[in-house]
RODO-2510 file (C-alpha; in nm, 4 decimals, decimal comma):
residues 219
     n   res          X          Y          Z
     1     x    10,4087     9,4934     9,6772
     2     x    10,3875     9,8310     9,8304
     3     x    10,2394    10,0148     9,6055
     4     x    10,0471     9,8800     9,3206
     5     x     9,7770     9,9289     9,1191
     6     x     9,5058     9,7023     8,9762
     7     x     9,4175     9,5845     8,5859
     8     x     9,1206     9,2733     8,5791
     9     x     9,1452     9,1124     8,8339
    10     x     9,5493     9,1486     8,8443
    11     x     9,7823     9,3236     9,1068
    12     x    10,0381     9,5000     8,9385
    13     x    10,3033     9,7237     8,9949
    14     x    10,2703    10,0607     8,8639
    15     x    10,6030    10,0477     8,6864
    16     x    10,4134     9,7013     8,5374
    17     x    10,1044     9,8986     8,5128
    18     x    10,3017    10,1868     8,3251
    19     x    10,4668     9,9418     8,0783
    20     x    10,1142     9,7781     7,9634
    21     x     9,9749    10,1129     7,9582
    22     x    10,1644    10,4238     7,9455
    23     x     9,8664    10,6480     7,9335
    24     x     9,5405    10,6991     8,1357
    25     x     9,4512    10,7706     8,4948
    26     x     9,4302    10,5095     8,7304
    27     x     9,4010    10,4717     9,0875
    28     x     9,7074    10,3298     9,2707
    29     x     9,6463    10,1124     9,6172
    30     x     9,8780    10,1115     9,9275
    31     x     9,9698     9,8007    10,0892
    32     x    10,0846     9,9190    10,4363
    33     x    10,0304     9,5680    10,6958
    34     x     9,9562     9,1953    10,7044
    35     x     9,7421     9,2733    10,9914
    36     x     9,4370     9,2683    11,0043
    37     x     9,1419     9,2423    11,3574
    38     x     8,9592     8,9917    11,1638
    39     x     8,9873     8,6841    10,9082
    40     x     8,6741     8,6944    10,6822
    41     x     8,5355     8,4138    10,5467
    42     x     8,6072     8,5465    10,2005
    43     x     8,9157     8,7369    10,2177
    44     x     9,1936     8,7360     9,9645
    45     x     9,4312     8,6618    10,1808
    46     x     9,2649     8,2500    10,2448
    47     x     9,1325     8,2306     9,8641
    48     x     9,3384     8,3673     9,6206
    49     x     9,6369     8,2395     9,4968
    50     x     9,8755     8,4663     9,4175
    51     x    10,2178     8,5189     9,2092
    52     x    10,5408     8,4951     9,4038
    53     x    10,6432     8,8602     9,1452
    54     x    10,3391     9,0695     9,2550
    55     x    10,2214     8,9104     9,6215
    56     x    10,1039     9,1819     9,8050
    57     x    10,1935     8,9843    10,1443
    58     x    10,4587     9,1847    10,3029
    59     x    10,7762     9,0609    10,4586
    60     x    10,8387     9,3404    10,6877
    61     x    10,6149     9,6446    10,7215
    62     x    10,7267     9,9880    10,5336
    63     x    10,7761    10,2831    10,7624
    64     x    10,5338    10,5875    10,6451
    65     x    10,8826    10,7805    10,5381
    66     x    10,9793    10,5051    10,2942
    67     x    10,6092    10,5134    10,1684
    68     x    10,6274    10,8680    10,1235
    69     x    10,9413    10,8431     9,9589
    70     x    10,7294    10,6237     9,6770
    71     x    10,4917    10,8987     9,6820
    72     x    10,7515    11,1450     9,5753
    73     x    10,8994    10,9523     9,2551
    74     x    10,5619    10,7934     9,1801
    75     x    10,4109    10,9523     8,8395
    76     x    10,1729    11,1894     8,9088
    77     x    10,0411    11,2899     8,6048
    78     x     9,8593    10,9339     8,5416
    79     x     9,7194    10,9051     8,8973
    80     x     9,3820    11,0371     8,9982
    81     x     9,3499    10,8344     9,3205
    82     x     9,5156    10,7100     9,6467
    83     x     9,3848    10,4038     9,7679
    84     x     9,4577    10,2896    10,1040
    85     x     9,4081     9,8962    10,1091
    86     x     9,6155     9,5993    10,0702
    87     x     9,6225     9,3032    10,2137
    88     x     9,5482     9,3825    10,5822
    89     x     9,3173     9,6419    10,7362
    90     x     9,5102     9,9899    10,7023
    91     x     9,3934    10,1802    10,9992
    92     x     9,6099     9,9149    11,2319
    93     x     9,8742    10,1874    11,1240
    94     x     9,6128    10,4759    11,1491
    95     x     9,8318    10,7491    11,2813
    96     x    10,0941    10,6548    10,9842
    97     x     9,7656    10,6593    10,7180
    98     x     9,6774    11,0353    10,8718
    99     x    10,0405    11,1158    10,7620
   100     x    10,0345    10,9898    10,4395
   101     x     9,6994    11,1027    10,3339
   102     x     9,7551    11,4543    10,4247
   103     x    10,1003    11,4662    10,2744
   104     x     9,8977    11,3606     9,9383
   105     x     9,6574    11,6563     9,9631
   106     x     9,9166    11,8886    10,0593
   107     x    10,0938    11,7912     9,7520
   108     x     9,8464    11,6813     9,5293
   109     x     9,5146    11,8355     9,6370
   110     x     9,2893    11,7297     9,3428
   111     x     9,3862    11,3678     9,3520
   112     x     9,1430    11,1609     9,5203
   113     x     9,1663    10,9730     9,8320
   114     x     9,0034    10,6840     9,9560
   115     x     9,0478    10,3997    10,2520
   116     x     8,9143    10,0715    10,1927
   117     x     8,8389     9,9420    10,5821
   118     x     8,6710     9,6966    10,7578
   119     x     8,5235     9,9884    11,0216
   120     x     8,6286     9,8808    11,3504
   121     x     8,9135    10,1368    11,4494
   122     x     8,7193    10,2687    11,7198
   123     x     8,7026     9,8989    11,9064
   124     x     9,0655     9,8724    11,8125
   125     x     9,1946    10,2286    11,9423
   126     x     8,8719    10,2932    12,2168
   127     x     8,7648    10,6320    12,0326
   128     x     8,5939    10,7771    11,7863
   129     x     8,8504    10,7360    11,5660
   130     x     8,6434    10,8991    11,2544
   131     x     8,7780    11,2524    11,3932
   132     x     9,0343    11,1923    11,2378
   133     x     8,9786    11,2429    10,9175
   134     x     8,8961    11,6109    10,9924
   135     x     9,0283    11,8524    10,7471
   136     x     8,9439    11,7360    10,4734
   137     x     9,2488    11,4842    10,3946
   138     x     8,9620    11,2114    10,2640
   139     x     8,7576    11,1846     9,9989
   140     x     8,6021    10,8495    10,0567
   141     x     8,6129    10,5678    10,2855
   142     x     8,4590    10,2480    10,2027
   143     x     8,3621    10,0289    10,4909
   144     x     8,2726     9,6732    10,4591
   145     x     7,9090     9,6080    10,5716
   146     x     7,9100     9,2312    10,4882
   147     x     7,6328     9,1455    10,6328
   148     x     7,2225     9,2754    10,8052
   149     x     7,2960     9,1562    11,1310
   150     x     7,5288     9,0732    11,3974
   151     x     7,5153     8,7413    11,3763
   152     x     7,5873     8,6596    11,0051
   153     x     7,8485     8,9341    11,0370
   154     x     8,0261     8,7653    11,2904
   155     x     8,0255     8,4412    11,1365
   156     x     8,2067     8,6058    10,8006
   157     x     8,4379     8,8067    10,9773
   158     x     8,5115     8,6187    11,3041
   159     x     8,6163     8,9699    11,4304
   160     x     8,8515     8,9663    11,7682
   161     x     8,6308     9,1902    11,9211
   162     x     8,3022     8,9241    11,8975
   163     x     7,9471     9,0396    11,9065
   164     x     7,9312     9,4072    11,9440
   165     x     8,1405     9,4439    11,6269
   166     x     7,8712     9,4995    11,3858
   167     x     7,6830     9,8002    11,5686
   168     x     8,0120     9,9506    11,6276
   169     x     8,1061     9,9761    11,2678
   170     x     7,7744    10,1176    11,1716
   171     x     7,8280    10,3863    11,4860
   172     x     8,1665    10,4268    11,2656
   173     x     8,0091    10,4523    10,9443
   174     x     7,7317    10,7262    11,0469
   175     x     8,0512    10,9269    11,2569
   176     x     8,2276    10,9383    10,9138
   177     x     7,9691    11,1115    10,7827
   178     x     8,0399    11,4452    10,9412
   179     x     8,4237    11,4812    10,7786
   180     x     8,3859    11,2678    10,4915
   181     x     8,2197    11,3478    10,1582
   182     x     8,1491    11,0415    10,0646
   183     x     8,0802    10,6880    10,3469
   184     x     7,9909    10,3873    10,1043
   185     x     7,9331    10,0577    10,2817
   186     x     8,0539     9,7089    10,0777
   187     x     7,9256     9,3737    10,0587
   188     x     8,0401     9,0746     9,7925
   189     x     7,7590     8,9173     9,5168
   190     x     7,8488     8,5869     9,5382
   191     x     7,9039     8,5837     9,9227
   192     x     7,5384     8,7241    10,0041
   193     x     7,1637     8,6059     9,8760
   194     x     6,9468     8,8261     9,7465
   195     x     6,7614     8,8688    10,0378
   196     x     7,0436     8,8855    10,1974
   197     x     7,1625     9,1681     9,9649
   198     x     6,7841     9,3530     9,9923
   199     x     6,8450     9,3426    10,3928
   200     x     7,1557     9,5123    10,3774
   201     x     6,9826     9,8009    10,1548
   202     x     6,7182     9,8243    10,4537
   203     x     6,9735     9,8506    10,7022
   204     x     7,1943    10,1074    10,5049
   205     x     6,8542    10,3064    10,4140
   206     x     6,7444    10,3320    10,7694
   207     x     7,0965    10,5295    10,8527
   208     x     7,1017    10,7159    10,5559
   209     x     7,3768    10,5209    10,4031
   210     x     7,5552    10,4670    10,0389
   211     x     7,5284    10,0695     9,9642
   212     x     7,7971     9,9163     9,6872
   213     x     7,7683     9,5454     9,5820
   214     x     8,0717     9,4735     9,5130
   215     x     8,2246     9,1624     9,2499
   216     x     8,3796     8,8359     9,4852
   217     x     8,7413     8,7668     9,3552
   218     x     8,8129     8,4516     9,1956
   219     x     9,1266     8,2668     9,2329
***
């Protein structure tokens, strides 16, 4: 699936979504790439077991035009939020993600926007890539944290681009800060301790940054 939307701990699509539930607001995810800079531990894409009839593994990529197309017939009037996600990292296709997100504000200015990202664009594009997001064409960015130190962060997230990937997401994280409202850093209950957890509070305190815990996803 391209576009999709999600209903405990289900991946729908929103025609699917619409059928179960014609009314309400929701927030509807983008799937734009299988690729991703590094294969966590944890991810989706090794644990869960997923439906043949809503897989979000793609078989070719979509092209930002035929995403935008979706855009145009999608429903407004039950959406509230644009989710950039999926089942790779989004900002592989970063320039096409600047195009779609400011098409959605240009059209659709009060409707949220957020990118779900693992925070190391600026290793993968060698800039600070957090520029952007300038003009105000994101509301939110969620960056996965997923761990207090280097170490343990490499270990989850065997990142390509080895050690230095854990201060450069946090550089990322703080840049984000001057064009986006809101920079909220992730990590997964049943992945970290609680000391674990309490060390990752430190670490987000210390650079004046939003912590979510965020629920591990069964099979």
């Amino acid at each position: 699936m391209i576009i999709y939307t999600y209903d405990k701990g289900r991946y729908l699509s929103l025609e699917e979504s619409l059928k179960r539930q014609p009314q309400g607001m929701r927030s509807v995810y983008i799937n734009m790439t299988n690729r991703c800079n590094c294969a966590c531990t944890f991810c989706l894409r090794n644990v869960k077991k997923m439906d043949k009839t809503a897989t979000l593994w793609l078989e070719t990529e979509p092209s930002a035009e035929e995403i935008q197309y979706m855009l145009d017939t999608a429903p407004w009037t039950v959406i509230n939020e644009i989710v950039f996600c999926g089942f790779g990292e989004p900002t592989m296709r970063l320039s096409d993600v600047v195009q779609l997100l400011t098409y959605v504000k240009h059209r659709h200015p009060h409707v949220q926007t957020r990118i779900n990202t693992n925070g190391l664009s600026d290793l993968e594009y060698g800039y600070d890539t957090s520029s952007v997001f300038d003009h105000h064409i994101l509301d939110t960015i969620s960056i996965s944290l997923n761990a207090s130190n280097a170490e343990r962060y490499l270990t989850l997230t065997r990142s390509k681009f080895g050690a230095e990937s854990f201060e450069a997401m946090l550089a990322f994280a703080g840049h984000c800060k001057r064009y986006i409202p809101h920079v909220v850093m992730t990590i997964v209950d049943k992945v970290e301790s609680d000391d674990e957890i309490k060390a990752c509070q430190t670490v987000c305190a210390q650079r004046g940054l939003t912590l979510r815990v965020r629920a591990y996803e069964e099979n």
